[in-house]
Backbone as a ProteinNet text record, in pm:
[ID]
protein_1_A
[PRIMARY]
XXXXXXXXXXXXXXXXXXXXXXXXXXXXXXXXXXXXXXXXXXXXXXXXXXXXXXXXXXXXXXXXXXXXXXXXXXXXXXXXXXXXX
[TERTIARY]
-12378.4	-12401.3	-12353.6	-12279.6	-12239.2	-12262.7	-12336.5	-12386.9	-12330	-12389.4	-12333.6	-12244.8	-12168.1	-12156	-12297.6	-12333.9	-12479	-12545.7	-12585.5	-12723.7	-12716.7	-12566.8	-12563.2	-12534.6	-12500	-12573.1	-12684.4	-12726.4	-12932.5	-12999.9	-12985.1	-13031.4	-12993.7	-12868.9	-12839.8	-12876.2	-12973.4	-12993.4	-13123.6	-13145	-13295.6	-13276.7	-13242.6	-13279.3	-13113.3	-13124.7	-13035.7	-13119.6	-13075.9	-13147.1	-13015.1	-13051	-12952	-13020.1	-12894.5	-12964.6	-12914.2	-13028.3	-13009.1	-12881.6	-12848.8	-12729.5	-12616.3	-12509	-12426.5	-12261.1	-12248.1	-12087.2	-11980.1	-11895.6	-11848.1	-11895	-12025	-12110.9	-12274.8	-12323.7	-12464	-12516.6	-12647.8	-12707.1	-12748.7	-12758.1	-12752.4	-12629.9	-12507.2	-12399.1	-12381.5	-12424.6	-12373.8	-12494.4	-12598.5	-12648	-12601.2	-12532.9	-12494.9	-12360.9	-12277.1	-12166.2	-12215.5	-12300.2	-12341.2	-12396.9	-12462.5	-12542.5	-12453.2	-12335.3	-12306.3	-12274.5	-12265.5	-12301.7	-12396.9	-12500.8	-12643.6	-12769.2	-12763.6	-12824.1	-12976.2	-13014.1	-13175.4	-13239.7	-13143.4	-13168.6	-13214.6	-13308.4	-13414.8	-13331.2	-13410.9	-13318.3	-13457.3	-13426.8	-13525.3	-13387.6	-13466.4	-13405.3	-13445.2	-13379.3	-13449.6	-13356.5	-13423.9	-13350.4	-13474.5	-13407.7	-13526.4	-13513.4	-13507.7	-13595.2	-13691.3	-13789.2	-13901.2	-13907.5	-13943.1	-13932.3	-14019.7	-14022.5	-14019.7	-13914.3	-13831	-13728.4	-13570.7	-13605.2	-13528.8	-13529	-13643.9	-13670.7	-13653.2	-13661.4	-13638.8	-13496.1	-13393.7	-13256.9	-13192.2	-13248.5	-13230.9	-13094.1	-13146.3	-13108.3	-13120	-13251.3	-13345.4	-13388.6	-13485.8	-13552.6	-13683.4	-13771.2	-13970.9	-13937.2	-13999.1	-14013.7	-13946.1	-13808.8	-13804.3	-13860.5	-13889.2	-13891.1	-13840.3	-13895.3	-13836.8	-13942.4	-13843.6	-13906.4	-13857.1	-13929.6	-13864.5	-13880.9	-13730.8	-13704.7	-13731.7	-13801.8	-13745	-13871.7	-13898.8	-13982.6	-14021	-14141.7	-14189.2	-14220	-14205	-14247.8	-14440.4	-14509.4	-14617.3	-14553.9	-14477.9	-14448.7	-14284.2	-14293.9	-14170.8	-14138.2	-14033	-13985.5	-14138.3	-14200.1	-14296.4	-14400.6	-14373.9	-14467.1	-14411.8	-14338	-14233.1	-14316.6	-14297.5	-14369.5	-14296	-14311.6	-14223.4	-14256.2	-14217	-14134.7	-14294.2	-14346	-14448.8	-14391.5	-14389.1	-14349.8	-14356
3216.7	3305.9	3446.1	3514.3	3652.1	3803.1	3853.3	3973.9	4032.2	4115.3	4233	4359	4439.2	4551.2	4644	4625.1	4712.8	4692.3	4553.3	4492.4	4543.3	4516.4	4475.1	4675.6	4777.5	4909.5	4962.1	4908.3	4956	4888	4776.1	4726.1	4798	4872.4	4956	5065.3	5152	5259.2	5266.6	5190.6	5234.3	5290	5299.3	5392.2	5451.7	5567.4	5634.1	5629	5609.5	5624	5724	5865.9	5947.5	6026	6097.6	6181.2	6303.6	6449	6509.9	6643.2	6601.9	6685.1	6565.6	6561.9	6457.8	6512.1	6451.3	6543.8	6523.5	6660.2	6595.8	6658.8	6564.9	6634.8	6609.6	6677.1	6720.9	6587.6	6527.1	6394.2	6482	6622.8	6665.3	6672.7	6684.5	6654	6525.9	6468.4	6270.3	6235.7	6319.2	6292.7	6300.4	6459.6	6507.9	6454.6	6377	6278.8	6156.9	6113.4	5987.8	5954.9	6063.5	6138.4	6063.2	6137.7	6081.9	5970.9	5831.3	5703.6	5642.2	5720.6	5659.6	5768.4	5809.7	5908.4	5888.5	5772.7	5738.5	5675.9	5670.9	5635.2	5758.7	5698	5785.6	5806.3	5906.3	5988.1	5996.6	5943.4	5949.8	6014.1	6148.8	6246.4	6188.5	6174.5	6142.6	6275.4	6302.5	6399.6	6425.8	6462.5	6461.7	6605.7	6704.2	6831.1	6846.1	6888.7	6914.8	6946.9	6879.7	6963.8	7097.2	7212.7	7316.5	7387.6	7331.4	7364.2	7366	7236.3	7183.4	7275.2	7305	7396.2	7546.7	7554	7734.3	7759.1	7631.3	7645.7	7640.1	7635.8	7617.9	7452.5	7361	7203.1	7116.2	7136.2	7068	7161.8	7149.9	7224	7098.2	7199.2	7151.4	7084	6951.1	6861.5	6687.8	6743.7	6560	6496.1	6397	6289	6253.4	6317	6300.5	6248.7	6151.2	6128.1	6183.4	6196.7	6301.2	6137.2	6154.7	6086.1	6139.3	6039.2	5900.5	5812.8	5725.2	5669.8	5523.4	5465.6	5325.7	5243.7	5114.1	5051.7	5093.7	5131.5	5189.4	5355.9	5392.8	5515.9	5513.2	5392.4	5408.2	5449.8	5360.5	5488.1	5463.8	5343.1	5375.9	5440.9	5583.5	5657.4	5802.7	5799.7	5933.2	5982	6126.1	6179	6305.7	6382	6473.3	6630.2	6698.7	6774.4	6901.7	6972.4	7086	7220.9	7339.7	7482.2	7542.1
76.5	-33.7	5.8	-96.7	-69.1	-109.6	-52.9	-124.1	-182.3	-327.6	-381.2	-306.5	-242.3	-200.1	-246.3	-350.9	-386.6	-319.5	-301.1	-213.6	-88.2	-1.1	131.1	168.5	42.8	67.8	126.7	9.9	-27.5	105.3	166	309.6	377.4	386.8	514.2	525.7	443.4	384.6	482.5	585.8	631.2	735	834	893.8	1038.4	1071.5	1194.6	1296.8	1408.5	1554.2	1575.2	1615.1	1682.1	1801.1	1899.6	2006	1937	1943	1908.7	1947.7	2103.7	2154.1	2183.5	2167.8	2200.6	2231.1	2254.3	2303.8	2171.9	2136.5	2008.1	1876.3	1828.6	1763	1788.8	1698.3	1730.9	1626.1	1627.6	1543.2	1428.4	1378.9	1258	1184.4	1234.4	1201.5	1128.5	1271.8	1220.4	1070.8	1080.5	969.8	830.3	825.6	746.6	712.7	828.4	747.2	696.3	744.4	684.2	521.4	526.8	409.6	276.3	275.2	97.6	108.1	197	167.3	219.2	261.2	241.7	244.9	124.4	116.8	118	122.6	118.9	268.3	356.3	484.8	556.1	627.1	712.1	846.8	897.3	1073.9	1126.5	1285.3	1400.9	1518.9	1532.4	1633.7	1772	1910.1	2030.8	2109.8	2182.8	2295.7	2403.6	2536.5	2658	2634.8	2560.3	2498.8	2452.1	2489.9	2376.8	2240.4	2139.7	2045.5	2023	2079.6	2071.7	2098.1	2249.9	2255.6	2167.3	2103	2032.6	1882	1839.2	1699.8	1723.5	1825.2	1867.8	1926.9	1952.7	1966.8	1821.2	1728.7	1553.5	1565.2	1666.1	1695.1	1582	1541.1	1461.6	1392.8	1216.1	1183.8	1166.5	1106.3	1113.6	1054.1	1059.4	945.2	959	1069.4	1107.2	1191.1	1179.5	1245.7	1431.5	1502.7	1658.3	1766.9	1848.5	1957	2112.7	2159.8	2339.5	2381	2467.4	2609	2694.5	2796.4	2826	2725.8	2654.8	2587.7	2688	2657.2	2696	2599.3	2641.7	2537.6	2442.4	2549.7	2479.5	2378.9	2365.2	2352.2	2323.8	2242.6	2165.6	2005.2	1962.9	1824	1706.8	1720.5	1611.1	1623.3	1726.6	1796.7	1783.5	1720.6	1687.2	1555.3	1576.6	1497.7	1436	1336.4	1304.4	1334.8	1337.4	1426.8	1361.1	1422.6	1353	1373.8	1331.3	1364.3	1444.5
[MASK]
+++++++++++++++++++++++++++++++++++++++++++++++++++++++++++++++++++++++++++++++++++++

């Protein structure tokens, strides 16, 4: 059976795993290209920065979704939390 192009969209629309510094570009970048073909897919930031560090380098702003490396399986991505001021 063969999916719609609509269908096999809207499934892909869930979620980015990016690092927030990367060589090249930055995972707000890669967000922001990804953006106009999947504009309803969610972003989980990881970087071994703190996010304080990360929000006071203007990296990131308040409000996404990030987890600090190095993570464990106790203290992995469904342990990410978003980002405070």
């Amino acid at each position: 059976m063969t999916r719609s192009p609509d269908r096999a969209t809207r499934r892909n629309d869930r979620f980015l795993v990016t690092d927030v510094v990367m060589p090249g570009m930055s995972g707000r970048r890669s967000r922001r290209c990804s953006r106009p073909a999947h504009p309803k897919m969610k972003t989980l930031y990881l970087s071994g920065y703190t996010d304080e560090s990360i929000v006071r380098h203007g990296m990131l702003e308040v409000g996404v979704a990030f987890l600090q490396k190095p993570f464990t399986a106790r203290r992995s991505p469904e342990s990410a939390r978003v980002i405070d001021s």
